[in-house]
MDAnalysis code that builds the backbone (N, CA, C; Angstrom):
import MDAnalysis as mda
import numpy as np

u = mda.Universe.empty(309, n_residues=103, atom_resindex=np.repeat(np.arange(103), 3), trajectory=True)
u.add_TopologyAttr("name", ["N", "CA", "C"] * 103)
u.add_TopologyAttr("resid", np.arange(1, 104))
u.add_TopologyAttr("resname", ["UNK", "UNK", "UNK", "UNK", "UNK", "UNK", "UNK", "UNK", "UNK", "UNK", "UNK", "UNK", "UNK", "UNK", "UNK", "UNK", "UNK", "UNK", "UNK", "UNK", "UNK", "UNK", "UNK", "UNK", "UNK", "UNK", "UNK", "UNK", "UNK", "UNK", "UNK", "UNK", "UNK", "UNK", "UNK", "UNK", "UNK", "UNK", "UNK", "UNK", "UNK", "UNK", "UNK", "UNK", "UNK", "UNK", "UNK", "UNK", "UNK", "UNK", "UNK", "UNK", "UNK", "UNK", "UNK", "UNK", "UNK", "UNK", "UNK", "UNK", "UNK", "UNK", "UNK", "UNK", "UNK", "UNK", "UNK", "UNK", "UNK", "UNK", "UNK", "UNK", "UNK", "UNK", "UNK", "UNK", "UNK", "UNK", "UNK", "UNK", "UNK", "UNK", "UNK", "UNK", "UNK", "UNK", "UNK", "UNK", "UNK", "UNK", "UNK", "UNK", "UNK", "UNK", "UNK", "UNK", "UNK", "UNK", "UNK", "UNK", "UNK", "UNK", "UNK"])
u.atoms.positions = np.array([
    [-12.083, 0.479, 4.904],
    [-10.821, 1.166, 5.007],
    [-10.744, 1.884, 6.350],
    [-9.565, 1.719, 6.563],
    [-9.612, 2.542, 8.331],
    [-9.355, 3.664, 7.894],
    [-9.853, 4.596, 8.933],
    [-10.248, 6.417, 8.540],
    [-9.142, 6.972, 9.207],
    [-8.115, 7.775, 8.247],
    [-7.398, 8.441, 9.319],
    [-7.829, 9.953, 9.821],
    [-7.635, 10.565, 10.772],
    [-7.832, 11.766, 11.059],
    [-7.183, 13.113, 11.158],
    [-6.197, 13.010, 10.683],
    [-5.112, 14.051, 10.705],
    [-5.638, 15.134, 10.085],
    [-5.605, 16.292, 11.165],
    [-5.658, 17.590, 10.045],
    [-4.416, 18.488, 10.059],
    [-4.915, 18.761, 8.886],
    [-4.180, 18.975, 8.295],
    [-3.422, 20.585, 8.902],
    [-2.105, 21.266, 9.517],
    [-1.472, 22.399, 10.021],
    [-0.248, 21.985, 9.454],
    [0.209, 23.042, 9.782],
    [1.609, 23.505, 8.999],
    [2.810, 22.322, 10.008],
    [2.499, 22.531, 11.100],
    [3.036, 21.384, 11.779],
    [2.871, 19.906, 11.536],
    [1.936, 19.276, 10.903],
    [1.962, 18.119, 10.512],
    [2.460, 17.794, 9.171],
    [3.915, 17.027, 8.991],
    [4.449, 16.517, 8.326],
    [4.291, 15.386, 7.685],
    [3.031, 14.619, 8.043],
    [2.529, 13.125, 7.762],
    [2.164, 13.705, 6.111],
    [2.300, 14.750, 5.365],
    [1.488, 14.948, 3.794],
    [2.795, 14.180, 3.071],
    [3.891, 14.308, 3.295],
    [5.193, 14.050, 2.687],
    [5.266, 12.524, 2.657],
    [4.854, 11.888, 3.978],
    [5.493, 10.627, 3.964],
    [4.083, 9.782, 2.790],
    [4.538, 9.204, 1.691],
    [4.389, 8.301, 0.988],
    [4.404, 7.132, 0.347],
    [5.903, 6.455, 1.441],
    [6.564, 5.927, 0.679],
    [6.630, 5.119, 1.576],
    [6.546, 4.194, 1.640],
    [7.598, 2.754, 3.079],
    [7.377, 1.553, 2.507],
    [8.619, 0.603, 3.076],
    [8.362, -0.579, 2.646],
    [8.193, -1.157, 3.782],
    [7.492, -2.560, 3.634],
    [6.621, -3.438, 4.483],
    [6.558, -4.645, 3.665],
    [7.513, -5.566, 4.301],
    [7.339, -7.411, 3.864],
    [8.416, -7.115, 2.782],
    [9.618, -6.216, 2.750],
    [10.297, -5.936, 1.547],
    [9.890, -5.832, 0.376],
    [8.824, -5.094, 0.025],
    [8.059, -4.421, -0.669],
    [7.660, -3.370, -0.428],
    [7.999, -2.434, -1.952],
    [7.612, -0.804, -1.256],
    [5.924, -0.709, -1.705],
    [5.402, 0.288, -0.945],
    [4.221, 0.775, -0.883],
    [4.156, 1.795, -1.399],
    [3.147, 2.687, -1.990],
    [3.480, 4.032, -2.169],
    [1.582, 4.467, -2.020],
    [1.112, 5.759, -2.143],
    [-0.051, 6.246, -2.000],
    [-0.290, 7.921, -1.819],
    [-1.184, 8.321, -1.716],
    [-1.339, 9.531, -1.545],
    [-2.379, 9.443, -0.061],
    [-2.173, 11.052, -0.210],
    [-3.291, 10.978, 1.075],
    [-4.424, 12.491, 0.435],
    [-5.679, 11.744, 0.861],
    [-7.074, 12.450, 0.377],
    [-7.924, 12.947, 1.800],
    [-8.284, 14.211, 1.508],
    [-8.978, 15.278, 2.228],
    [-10.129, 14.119, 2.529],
    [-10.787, 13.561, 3.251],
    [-12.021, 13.023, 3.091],
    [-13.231, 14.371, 3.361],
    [-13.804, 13.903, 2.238],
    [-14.781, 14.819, 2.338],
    [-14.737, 16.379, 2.440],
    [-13.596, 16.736, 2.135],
    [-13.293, 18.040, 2.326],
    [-13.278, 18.722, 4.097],
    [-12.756, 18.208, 4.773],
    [-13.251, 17.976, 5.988],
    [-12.155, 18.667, 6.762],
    [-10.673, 18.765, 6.013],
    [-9.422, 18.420, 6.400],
    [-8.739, 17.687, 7.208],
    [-9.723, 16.366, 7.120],
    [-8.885, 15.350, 7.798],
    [-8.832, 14.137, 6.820],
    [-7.277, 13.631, 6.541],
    [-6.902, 13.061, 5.139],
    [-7.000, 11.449, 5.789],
    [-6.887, 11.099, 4.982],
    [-7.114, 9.510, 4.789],
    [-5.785, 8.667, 3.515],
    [-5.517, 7.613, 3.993],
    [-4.358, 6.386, 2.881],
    [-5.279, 6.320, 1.421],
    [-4.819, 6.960, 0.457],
    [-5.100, 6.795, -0.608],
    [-4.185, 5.912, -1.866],
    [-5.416, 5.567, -2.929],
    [-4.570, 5.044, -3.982],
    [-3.342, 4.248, -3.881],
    [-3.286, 3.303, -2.706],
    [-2.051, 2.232, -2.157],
    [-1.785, 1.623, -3.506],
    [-0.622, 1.490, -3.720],
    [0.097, 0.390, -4.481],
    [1.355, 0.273, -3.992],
    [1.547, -1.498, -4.477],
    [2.951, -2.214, -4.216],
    [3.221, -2.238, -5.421],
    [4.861, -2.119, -5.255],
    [5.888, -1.759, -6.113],
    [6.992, -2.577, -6.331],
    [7.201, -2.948, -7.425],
    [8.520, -4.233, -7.156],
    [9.973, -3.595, -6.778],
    [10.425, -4.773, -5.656],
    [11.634, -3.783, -4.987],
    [13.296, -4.068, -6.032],
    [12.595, -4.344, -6.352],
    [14.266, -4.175, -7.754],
    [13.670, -3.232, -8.693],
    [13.061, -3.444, -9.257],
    [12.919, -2.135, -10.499],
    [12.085, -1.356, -10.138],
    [11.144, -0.987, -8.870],
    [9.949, -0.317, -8.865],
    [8.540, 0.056, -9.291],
    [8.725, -0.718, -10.542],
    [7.405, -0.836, -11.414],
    [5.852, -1.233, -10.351],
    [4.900, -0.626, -10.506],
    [3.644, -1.191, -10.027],
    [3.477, -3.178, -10.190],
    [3.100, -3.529, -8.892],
    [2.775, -4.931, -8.922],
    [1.671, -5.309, -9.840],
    [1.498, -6.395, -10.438],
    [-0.023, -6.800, -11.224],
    [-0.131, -8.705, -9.878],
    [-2.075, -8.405, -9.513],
    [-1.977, -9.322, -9.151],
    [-2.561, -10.452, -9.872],
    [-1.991, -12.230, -9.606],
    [-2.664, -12.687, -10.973],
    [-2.638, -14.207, -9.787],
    [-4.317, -14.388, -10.890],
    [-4.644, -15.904, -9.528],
    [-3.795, -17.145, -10.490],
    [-3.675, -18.003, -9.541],
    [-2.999, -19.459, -10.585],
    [-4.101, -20.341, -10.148],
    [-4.733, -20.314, -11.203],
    [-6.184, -21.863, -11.479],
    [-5.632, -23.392, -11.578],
    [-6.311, -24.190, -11.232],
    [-6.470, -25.592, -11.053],
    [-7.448, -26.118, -10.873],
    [-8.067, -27.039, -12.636],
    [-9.306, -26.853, -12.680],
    [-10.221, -26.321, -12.586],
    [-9.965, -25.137, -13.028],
    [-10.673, -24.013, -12.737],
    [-10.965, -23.362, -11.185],
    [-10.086, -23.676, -10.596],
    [-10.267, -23.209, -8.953],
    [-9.473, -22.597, -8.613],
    [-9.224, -21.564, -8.374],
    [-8.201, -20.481, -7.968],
    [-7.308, -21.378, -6.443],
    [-6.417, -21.473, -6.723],
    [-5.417, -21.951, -5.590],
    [-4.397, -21.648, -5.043],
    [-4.098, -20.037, -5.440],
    [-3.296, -19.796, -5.532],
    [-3.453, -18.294, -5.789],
    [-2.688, -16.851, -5.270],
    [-2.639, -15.559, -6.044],
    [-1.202, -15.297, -5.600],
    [-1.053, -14.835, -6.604],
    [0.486, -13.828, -6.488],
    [0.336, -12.646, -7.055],
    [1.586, -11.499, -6.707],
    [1.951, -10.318, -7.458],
    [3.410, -10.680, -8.352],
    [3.013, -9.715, -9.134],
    [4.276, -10.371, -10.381],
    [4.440, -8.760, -10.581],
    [5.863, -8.356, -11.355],
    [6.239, -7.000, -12.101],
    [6.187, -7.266, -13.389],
    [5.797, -6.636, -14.444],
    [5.433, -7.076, -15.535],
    [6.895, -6.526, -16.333],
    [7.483, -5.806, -15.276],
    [9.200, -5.337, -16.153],
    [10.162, -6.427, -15.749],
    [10.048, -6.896, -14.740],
    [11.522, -7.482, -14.319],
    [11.115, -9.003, -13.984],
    [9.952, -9.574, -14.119],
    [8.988, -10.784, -13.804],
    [9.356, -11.193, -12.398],
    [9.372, -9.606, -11.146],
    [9.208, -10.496, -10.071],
    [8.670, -11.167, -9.828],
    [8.235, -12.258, -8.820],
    [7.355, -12.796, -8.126],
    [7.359, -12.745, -7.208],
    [5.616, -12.542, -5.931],
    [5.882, -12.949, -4.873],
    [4.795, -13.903, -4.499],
    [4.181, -14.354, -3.562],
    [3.213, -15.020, -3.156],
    [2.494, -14.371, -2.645],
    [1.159, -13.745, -2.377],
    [0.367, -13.508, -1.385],
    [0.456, -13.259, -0.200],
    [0.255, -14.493, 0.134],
    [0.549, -15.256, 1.471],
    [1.807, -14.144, 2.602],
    [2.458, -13.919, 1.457],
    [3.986, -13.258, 1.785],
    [3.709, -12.183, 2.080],
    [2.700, -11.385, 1.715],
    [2.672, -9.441, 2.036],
    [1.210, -9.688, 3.078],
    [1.538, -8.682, 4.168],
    [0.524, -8.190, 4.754],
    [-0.726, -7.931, 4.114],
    [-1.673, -8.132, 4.711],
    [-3.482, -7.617, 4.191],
    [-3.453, -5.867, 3.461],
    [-4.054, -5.185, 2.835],
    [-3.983, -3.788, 2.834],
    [-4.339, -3.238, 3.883],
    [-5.575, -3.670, 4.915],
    [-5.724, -2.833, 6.375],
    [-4.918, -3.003, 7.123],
    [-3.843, -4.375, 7.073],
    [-2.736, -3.661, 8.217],
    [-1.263, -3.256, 7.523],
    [-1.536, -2.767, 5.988],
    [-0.549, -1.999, 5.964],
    [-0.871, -0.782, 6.256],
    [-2.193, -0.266, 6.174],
    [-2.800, 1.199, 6.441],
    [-2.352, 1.205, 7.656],
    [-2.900, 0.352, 8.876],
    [-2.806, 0.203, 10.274],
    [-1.307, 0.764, 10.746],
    [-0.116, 0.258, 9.448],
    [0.884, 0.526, 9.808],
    [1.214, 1.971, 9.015],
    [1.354, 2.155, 8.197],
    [0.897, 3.359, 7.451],
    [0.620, 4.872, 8.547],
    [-0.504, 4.389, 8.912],
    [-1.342, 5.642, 10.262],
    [-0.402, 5.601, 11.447],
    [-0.320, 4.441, 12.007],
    [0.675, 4.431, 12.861],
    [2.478, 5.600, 12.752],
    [2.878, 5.025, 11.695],
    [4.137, 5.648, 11.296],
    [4.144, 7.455, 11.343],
    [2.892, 7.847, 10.653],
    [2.258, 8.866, 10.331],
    [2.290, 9.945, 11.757],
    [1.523, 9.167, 12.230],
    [1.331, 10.113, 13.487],
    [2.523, 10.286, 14.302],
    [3.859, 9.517, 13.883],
    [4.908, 9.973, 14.725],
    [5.795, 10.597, 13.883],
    [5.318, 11.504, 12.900],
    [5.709, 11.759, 11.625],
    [6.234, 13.731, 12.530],
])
């Protein structure tokens, strides 16, 4: 996981931002003290389906027993997406930290 460093002053507004979407999918997370250190870090990431908001579930599709396939699905509204389709989690952090610091 990439480490962010922000400490934490009354002037830094990056505690609020939680929320962004990326690949038209929202993200959401907290941010954690590492180590008590006061410098916070991207916590607890989850994608969110962008019609109803519900948490994503991810689920592999087998063939012959060989995974060929993963998607995220909403288990309320049966989005679907492909994989393939959303960014890695380190460069949504990447983008995440980025946003942050111009926060």
């Amino acid at each position: 996981m990439i480490a962010c460093y922000f400490k934490k002053n009354p002037e830094n507004k990056f505690l609020n931002y939680t929320e962004d979407k990326f690949d038209n999918i929202i993200f959401r997370w907290e941010w954690k003290d590492i180590y008590k250190t006061g410098k916070y870090d991207v916590y607890d990431l989850h994608k969110h389906c962008p019609k109803c908001k519900c948490i994503l579930n991810q689920k592999k599709i087998h063939l012959a027993r060989a995974v060929i396939a993963m998607l995220w699905y909403c288990p309320d509204c049966e989005y679907k997406i492909p994989d393939i389709k959303i960014q890695k989690e380190h460069d949504i952090i990447a983008l995440i930290l980025h946003r942050a610091e111009n926060k």
